[in-house]
Backbone of each chain as nested JSON, in Angstrom:
{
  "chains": [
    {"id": "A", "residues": [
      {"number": 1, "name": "UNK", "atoms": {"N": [0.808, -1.21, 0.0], "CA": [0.0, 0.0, 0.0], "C": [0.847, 1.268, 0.0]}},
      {"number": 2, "name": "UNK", "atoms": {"N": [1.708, 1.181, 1.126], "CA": [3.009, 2.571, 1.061], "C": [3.948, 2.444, 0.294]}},
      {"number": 3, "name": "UNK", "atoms": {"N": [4.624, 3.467, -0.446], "CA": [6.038, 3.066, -0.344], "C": [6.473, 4.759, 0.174]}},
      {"number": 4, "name": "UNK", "atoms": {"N": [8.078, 4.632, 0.605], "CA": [7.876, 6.234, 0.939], "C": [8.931, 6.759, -0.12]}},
      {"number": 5, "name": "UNK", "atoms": {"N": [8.851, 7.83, -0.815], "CA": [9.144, 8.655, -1.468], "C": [10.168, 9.755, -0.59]}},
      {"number": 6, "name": "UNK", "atoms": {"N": [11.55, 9.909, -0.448], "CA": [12.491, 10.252, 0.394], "C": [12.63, 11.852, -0.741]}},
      {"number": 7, "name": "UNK", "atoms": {"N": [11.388, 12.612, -0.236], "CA": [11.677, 14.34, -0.669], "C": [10.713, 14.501, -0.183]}},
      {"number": 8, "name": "UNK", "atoms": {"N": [10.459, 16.303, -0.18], "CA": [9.545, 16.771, 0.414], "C": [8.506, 16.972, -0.896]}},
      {"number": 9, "name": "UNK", "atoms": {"N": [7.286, 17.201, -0.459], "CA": [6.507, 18.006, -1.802], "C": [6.724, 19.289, -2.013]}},
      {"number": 10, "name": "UNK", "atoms": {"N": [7.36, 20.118, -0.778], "CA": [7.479, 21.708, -1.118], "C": [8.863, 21.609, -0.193]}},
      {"number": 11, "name": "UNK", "atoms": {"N": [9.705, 22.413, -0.245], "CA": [10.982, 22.645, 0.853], "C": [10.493, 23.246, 1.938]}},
      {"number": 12, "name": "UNK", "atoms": {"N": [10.721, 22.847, 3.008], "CA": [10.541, 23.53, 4.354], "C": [12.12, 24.194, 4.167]}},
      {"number": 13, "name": "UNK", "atoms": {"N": [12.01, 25.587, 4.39], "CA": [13.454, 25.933, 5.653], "C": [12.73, 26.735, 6.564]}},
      {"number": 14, "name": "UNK", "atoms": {"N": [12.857, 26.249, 7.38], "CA": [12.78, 27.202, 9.4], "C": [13.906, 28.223, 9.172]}},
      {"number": 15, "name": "UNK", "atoms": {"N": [13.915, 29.729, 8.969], "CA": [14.397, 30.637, 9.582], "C": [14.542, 31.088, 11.02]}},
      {"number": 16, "name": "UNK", "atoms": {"N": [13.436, 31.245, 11.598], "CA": [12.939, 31.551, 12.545], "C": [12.447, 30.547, 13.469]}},
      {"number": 17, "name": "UNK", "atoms": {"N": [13.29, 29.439, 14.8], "CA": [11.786, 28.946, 15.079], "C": [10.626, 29.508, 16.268]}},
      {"number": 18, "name": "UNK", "atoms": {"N": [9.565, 28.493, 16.042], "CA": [8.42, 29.765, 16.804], "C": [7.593, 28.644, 17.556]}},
      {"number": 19, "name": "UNK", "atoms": {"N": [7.994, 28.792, 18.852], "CA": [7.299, 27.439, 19.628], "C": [5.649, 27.709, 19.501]}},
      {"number": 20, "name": "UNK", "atoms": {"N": [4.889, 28.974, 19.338], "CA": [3.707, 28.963, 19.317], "C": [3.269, 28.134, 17.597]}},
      {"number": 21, "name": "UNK", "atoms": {"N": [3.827, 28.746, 16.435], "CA": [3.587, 28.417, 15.64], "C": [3.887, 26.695, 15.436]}},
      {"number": 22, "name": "UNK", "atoms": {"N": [4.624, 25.921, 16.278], "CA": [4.964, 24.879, 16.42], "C": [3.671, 24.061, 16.929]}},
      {"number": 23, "name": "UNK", "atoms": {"N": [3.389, 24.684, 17.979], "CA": [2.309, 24.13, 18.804], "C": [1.043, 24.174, 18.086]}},
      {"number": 24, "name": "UNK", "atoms": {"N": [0.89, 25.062, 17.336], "CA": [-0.364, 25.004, 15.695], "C": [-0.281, 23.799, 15.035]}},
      {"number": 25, "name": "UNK", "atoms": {"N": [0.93, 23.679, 14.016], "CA": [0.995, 23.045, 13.395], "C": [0.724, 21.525, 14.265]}},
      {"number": 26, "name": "UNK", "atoms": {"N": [1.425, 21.358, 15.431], "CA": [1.146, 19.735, 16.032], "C": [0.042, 19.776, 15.927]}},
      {"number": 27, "name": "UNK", "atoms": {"N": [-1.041, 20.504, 16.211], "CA": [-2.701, 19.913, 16.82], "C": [-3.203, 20.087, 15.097]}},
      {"number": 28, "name": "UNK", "atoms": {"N": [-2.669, 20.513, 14.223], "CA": [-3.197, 20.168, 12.526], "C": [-3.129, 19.012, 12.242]}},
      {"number": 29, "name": "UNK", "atoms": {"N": [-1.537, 18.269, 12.773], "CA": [-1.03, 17.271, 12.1], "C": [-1.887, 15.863, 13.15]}},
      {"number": 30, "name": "UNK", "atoms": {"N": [-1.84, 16.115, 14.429], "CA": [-2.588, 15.093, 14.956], "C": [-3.656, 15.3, 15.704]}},
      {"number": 31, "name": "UNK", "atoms": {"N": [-4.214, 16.505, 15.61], "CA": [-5.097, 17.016, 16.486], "C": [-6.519, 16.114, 16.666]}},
      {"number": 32, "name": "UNK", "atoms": {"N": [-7.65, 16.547, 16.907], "CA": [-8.985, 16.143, 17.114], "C": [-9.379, 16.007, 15.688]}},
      {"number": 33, "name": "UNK", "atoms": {"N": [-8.894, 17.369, 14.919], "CA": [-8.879, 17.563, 13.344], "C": [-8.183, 17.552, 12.608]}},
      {"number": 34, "name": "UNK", "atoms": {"N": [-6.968, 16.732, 12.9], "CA": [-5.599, 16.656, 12.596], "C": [-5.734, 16.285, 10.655]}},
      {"number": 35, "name": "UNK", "atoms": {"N": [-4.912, 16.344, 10.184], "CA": [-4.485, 15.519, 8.794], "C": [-4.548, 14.072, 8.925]}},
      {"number": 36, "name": "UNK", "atoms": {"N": [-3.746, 13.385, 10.061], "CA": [-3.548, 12.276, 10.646], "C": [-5.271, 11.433, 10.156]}},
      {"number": 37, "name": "UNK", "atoms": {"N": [-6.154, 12.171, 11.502], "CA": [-7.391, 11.532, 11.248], "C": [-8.173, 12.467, 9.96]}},
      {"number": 38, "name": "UNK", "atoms": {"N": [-8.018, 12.756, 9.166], "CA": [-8.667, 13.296, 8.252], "C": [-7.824, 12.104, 6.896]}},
      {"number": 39, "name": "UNK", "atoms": {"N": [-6.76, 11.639, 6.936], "CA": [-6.456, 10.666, 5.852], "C": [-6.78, 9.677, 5.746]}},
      {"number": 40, "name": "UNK", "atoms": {"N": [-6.886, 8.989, 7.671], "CA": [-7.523, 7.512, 8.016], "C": [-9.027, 7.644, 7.676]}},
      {"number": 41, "name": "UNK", "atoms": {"N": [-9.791, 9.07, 7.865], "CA": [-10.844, 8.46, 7.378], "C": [-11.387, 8.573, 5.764]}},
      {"number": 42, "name": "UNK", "atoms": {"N": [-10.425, 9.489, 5.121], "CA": [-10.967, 9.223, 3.279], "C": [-10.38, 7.738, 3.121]}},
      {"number": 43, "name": "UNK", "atoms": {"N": [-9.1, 7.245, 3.868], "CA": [-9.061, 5.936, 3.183], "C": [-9.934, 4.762, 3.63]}},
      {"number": 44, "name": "UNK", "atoms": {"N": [-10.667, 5.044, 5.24], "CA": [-11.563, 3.951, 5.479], "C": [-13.328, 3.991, 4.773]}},
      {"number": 45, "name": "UNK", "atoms": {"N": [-13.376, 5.502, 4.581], "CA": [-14.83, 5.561, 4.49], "C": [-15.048, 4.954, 2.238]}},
      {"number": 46, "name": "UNK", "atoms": {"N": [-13.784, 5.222, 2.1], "CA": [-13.807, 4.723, 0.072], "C": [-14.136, 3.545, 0.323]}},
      {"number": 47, "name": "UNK", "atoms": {"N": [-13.978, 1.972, 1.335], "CA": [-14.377, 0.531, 1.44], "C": [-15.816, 0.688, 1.082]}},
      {"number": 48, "name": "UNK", "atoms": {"N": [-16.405, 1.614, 1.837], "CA": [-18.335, 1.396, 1.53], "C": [-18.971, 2.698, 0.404]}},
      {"number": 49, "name": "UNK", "atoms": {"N": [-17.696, 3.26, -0.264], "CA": [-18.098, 4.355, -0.789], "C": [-19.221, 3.892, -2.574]}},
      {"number": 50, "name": "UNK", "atoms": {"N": [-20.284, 3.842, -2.617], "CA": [-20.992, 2.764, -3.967], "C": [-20.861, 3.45, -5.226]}},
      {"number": 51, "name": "UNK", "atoms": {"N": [-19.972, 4.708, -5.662], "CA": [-19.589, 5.073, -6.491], "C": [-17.934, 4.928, -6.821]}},
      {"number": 52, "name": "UNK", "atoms": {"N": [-18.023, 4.569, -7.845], "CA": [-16.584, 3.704, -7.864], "C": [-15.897, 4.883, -8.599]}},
      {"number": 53, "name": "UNK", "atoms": {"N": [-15.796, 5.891, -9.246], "CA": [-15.08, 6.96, -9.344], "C": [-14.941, 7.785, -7.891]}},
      {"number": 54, "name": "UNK", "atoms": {"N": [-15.642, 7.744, -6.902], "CA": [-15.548, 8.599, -5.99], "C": [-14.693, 8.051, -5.011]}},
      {"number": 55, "name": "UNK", "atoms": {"N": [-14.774, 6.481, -4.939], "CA": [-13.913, 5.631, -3.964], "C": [-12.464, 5.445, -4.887]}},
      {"number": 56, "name": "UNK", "atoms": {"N": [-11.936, 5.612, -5.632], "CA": [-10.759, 5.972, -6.453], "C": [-10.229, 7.753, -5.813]}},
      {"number": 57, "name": "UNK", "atoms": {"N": [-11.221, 8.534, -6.02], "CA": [-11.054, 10.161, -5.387], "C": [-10.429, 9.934, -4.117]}},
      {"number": 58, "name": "UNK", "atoms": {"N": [-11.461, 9.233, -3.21], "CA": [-10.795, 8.869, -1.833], "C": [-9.396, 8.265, -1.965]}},
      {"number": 59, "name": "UNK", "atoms": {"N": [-9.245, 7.531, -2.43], "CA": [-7.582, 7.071, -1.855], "C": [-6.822, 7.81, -2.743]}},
      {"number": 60, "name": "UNK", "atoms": {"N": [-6.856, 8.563, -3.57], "CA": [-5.787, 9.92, -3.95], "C": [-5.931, 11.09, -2.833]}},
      {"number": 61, "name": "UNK", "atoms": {"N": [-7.18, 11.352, -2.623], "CA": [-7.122, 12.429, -1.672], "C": [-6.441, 12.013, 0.047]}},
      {"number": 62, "name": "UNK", "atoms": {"N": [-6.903, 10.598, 0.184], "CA": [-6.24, 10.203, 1.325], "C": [-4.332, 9.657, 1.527]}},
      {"number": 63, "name": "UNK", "atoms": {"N": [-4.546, 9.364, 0.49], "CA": [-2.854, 9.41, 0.384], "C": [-2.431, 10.658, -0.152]}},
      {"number": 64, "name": "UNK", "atoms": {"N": [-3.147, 11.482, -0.36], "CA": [-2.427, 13.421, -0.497], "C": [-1.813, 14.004, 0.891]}},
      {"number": 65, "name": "UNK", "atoms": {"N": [-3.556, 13.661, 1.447], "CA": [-3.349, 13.649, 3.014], "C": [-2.38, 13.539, 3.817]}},
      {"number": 66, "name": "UNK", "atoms": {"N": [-2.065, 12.082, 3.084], "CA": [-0.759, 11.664, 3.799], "C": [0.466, 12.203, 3.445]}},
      {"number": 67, "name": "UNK", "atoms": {"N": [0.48, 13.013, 2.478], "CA": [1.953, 13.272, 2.01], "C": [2.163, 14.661, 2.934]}},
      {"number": 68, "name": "UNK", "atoms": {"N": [0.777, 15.42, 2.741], "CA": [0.722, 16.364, 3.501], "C": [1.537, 16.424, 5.16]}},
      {"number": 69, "name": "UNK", "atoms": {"N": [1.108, 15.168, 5.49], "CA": [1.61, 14.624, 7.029], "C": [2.979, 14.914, 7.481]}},
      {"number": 70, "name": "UNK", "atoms": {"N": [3.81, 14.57, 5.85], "CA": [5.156, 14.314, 5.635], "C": [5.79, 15.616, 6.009]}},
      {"number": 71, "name": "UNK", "atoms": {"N": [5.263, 16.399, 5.643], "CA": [5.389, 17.578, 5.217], "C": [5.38, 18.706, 6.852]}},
      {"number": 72, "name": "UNK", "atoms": {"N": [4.08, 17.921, 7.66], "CA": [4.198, 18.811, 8.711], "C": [4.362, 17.836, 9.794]}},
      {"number": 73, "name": "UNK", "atoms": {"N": [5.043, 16.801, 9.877], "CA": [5.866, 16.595, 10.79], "C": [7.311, 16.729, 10.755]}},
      {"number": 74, "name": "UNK", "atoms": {"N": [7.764, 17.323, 9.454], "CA": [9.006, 17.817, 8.959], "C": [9.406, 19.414, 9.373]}},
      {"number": 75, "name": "UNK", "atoms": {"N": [8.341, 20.555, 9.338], "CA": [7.899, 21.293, 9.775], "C": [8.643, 21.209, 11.612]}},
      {"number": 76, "name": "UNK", "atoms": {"N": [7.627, 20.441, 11.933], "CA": [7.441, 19.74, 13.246], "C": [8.879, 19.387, 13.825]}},
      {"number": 77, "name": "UNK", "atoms": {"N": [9.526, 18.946, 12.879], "CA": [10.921, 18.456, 14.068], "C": [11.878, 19.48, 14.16]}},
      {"number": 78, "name": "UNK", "atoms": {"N": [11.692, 20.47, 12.63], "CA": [12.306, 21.678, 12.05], "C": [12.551, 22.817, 13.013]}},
      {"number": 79, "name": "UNK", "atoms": {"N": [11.142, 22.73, 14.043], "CA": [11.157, 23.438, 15.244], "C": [10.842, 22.901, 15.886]}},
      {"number": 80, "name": "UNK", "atoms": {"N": [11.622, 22.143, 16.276], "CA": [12.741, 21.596, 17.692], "C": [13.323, 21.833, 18.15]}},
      {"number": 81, "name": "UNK", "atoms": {"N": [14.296, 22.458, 16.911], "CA": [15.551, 23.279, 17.088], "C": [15.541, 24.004, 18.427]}},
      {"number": 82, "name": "UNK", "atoms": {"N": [14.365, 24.547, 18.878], "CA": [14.102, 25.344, 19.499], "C": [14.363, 24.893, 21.155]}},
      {"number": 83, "name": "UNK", "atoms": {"N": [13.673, 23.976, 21.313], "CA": [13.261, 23.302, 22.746], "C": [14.731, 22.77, 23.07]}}
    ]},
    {"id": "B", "residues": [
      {"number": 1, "name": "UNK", "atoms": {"N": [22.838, 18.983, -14.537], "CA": [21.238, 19.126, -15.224], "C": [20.822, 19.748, -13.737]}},
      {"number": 2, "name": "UNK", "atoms": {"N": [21.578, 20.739, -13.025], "CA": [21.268, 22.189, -11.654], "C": [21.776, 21.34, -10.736]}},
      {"number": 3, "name": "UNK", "atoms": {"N": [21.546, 22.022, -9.445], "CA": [21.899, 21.696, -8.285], "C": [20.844, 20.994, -8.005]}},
      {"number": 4, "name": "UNK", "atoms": {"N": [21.458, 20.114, -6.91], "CA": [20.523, 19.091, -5.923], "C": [19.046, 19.839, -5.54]}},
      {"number": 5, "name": "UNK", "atoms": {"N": [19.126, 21.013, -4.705], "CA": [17.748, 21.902, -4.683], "C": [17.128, 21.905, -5.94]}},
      {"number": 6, "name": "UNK", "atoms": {"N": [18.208, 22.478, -6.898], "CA": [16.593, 22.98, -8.321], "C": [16.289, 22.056, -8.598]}},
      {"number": 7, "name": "UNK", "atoms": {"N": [17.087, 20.956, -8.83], "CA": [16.301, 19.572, -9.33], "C": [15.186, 18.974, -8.193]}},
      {"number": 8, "name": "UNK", "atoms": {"N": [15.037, 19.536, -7.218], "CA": [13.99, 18.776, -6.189], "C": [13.277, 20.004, -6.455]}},
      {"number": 9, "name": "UNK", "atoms": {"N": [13.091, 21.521, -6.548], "CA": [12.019, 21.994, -6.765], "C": [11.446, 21.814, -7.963]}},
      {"number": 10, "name": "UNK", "atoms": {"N": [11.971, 21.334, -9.119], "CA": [11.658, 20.722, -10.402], "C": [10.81, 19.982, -10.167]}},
      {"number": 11, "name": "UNK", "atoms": {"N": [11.066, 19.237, -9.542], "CA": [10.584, 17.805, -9.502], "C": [9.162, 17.952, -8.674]}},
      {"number": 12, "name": "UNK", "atoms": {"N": [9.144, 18.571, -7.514], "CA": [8.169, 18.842, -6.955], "C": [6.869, 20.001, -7.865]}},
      {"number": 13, "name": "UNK", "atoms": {"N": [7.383, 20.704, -8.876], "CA": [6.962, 21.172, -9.31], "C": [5.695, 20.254, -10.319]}},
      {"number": 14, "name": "UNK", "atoms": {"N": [6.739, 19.437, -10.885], "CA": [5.379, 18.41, -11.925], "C": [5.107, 17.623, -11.285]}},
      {"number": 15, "name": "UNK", "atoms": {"N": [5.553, 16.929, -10.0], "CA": [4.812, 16.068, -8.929], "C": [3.386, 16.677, -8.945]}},
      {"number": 16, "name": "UNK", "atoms": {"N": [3.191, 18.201, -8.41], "CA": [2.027, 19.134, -8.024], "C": [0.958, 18.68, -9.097]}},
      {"number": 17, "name": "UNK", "atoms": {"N": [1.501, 19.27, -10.451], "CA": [0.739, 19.307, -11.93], "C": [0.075, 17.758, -11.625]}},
      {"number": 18, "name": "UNK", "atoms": {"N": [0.87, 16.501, -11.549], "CA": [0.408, 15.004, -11.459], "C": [-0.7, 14.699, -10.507]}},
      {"number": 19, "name": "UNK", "atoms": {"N": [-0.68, 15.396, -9.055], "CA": [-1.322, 15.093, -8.227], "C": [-2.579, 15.955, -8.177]}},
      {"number": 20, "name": "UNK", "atoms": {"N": [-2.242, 17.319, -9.169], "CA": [-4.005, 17.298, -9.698], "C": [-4.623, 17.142, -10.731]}},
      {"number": 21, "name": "UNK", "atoms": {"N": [-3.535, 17.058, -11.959], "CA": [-4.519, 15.875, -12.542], "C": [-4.873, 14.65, -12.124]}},
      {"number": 22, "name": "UNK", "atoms": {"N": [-4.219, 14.047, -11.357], "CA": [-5.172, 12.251, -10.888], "C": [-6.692, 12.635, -10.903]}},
      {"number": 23, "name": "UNK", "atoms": {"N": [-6.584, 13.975, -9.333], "CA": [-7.535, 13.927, -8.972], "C": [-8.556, 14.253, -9.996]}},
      {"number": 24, "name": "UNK", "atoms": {"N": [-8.272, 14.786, -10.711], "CA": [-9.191, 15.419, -11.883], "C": [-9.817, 14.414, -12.687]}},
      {"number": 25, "name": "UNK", "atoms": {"N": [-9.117, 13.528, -13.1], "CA": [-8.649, 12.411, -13.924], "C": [-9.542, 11.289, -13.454]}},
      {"number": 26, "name": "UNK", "atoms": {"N": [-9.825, 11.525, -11.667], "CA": [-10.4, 10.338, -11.172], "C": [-11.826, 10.718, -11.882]}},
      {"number": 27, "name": "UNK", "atoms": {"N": [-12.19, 12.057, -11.701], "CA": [-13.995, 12.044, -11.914], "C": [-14.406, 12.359, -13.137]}},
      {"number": 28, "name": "UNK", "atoms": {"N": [-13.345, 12.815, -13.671], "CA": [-13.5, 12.713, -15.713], "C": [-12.097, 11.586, -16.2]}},
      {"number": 29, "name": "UNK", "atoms": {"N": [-12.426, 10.174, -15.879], "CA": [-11.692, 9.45, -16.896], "C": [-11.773, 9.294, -17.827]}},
      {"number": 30, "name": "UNK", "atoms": {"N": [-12.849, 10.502, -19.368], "CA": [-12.677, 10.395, -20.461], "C": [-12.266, 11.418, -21.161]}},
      {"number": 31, "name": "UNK", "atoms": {"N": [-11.903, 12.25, -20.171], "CA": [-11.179, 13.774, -20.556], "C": [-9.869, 13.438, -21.324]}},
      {"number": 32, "name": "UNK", "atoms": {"N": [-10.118, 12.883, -22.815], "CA": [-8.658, 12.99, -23.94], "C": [-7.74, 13.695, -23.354]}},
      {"number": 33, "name": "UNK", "atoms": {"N": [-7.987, 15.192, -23.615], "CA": [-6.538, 16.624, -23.105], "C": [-5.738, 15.949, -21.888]}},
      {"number": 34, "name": "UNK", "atoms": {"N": [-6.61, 15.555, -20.963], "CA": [-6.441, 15.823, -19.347], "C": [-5.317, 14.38, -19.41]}},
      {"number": 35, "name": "UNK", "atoms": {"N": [-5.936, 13.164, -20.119], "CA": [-5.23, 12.241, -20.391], "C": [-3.925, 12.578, -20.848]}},
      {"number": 36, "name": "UNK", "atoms": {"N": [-3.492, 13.359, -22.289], "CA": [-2.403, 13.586, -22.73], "C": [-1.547, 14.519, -21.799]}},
      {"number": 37, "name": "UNK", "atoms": {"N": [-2.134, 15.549, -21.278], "CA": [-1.483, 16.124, -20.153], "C": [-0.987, 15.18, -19.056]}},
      {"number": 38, "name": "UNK", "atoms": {"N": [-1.667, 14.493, -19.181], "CA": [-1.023, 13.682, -17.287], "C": [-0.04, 12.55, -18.007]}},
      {"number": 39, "name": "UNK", "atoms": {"N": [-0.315, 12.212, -19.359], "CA": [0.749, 11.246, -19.697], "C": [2.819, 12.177, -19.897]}},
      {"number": 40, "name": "UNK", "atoms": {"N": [2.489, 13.004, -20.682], "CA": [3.255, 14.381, -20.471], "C": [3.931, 14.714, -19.681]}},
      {"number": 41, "name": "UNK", "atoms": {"N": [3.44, 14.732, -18.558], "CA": [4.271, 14.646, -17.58], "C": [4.616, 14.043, -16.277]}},
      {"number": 42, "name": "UNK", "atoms": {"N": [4.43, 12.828, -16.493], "CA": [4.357, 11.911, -15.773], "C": [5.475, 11.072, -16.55]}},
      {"number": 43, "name": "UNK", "atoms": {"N": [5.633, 10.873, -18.144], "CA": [7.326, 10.675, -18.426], "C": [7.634, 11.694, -18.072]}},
      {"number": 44, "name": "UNK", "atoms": {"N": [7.62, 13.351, -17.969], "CA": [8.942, 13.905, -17.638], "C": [9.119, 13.834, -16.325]}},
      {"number": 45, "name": "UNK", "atoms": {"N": [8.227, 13.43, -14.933], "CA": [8.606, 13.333, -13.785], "C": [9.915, 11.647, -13.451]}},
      {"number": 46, "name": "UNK", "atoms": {"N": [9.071, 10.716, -14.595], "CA": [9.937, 9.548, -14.423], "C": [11.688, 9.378, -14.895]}},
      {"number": 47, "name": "UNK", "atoms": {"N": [11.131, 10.386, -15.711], "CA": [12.831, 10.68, -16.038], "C": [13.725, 11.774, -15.377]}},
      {"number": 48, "name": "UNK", "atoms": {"N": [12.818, 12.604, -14.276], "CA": [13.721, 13.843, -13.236], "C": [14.127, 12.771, -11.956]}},
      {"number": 49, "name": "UNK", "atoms": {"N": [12.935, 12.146, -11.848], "CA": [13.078, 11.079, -10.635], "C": [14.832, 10.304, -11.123]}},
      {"number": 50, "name": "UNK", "atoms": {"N": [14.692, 9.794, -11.87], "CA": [15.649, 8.619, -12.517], "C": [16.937, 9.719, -12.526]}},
      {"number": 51, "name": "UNK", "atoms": {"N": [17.003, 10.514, -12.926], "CA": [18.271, 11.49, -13.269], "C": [18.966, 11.957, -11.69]}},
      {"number": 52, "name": "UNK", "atoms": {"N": [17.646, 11.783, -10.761], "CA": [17.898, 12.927, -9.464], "C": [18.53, 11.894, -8.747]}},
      {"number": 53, "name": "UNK", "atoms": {"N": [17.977, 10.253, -8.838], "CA": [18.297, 9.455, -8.021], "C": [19.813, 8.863, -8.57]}},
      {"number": 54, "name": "UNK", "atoms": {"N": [20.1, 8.828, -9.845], "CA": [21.68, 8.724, -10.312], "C": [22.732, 9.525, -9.496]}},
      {"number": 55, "name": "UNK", "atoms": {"N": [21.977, 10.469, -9.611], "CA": [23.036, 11.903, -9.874], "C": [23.398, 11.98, -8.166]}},
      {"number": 56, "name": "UNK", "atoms": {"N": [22.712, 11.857, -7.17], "CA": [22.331, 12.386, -5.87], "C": [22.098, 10.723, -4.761]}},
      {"number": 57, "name": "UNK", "atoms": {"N": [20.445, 11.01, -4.622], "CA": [20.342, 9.691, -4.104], "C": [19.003, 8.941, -4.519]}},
      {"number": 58, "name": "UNK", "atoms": {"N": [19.39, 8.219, -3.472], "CA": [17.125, 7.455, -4.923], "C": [16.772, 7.859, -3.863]}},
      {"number": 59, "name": "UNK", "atoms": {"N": [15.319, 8.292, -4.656], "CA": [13.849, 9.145, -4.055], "C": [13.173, 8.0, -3.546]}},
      {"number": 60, "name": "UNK", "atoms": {"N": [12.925, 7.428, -4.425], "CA": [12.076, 5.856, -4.538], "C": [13.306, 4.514, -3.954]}},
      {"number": 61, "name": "UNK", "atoms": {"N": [12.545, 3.541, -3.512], "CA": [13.256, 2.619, -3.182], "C": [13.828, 1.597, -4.364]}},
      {"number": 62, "name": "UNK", "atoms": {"N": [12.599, 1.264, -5.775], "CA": [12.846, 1.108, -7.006], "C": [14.178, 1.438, -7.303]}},
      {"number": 63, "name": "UNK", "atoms": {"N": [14.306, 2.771, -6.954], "CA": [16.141, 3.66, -7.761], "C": [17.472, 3.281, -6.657]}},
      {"number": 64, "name": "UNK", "atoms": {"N": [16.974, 2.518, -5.717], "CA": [18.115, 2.36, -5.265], "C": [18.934, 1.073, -5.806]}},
      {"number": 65, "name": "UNK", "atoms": {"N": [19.089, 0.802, -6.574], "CA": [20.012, -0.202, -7.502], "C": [21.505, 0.316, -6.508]}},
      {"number": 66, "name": "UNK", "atoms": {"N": [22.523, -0.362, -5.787], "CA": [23.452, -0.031, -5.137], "C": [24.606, -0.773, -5.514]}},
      {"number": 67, "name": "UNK", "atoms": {"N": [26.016, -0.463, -5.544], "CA": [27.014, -1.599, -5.431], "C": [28.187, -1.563, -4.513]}},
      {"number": 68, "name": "UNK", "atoms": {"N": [28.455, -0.49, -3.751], "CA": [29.23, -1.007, -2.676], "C": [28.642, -0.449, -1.681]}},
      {"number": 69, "name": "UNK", "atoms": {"N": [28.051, 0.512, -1.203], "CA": [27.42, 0.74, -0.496], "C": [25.945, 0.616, -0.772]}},
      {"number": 70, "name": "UNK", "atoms": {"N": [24.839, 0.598, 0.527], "CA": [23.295, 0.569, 0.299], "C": [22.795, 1.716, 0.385]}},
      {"number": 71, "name": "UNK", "atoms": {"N": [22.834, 2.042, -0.665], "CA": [22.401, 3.983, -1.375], "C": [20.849, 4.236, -0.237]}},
      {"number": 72, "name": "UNK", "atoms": {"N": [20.224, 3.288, -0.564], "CA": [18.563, 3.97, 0.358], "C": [19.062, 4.204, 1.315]}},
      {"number": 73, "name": "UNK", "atoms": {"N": [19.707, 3.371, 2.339], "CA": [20.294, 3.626, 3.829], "C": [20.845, 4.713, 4.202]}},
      {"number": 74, "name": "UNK", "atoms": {"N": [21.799, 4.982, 3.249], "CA": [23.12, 6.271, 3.675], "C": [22.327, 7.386, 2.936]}},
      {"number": 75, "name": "UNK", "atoms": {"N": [20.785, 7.784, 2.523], "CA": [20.534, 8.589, 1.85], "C": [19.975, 9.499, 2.755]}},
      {"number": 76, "name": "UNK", "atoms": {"N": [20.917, 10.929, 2.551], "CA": [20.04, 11.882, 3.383], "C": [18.516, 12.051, 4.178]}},
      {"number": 77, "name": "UNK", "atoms": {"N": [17.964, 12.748, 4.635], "CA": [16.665, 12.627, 4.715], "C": [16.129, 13.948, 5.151]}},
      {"number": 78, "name": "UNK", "atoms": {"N": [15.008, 13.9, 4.368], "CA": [14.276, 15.504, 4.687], "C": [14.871, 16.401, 6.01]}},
      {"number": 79, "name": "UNK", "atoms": {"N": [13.93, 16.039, 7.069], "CA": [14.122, 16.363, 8.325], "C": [15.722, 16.636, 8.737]}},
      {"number": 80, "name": "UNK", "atoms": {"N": [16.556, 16.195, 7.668], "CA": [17.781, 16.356, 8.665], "C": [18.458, 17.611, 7.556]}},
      {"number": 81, "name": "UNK", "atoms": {"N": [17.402, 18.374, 6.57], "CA": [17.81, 18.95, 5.87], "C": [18.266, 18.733, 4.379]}},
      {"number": 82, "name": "UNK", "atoms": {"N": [17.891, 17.676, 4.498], "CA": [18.316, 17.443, 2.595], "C": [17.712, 18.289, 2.056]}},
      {"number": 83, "name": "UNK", "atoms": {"N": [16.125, 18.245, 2.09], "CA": [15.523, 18.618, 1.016], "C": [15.111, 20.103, 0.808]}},
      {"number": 84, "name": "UNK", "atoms": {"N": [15.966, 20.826, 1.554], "CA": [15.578, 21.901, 1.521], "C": [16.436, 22.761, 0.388]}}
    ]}
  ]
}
């Protein structure tokens, strides 16, 4: 199902780091409304989805999701630096 | 064929173009254009991929073909600043 792809989709560089802006981005990436649970559920809810172009939509959009993830837990360790 | 960066913002660049045509692609799979567009560049991403992973390190695990050392292993990684 995975394989991982070793780049980013956009370059992060941290100039600046910013523990508030840090503390944003964590509760995006795993929050209540995180990316995290927003990918698990386009890829669980496409199993019962009865349009078969739309359950194809789901697992592109849910593995986008996921790349997205990549992206802000990269972010995420980027400002660390900090702590 | 640039530095390690331009070739990854390259690359990320028609990655972008690919990942919205799919989506596009998913709910009109008889869109001809949209077809020739995503074929378009999807060889030129397979051949930036293939050039970036020679030249540098493999992106994909596929490109890691290795012979004295294990290229995926010793290959930089985002977070520690490669890809920036």
């Amino acid at each position: 199902m995975w394989s991982y792809v070793n780049r980013l989709q956009f370059p992060v560089s941290i100039k600046e780091p910013n523990a508030n802006l840090a503390q944003v981005i964590i509760s995006q990436f795993g929050g209540p409304d995180g990316e995290l649970a927003a990918s698990m559920r386009y890829l669980s809810q496409r199993y019962s989805m009865p349009y078969r172009e739309v359950a194809g939509l789901l697992t592109d959009i849910g593995v986008s999701v996921a790349k997205l993830r990549i992206w802000n837990e990269t972010c995420k360790i980027s400002i660390k630096h900090l702590w | 064929m640039g530095s390690r960066e331009q070739m990854l913002k390259d690359i990320g660049i028609v990655d972008f173009t690919l990942i919205e045509l799919t989506l596009y692609l998913d709910t009109h799979p008889y869109d001809r254009s949209a077809i020739e567009y995503f074929n378009h560049y999807s060889r030129i991403k397979n051949q930036m991929t293939k050039e970036f992973s020679q030249k540098f390190f493999p992106l994909t695990i596929d490109m890691a073909e290795s012979n004295k050392e294990w290229r995926w292993g010793m290959a930089p990684l985002p977070w520690e600043g490669a890809c920036n």
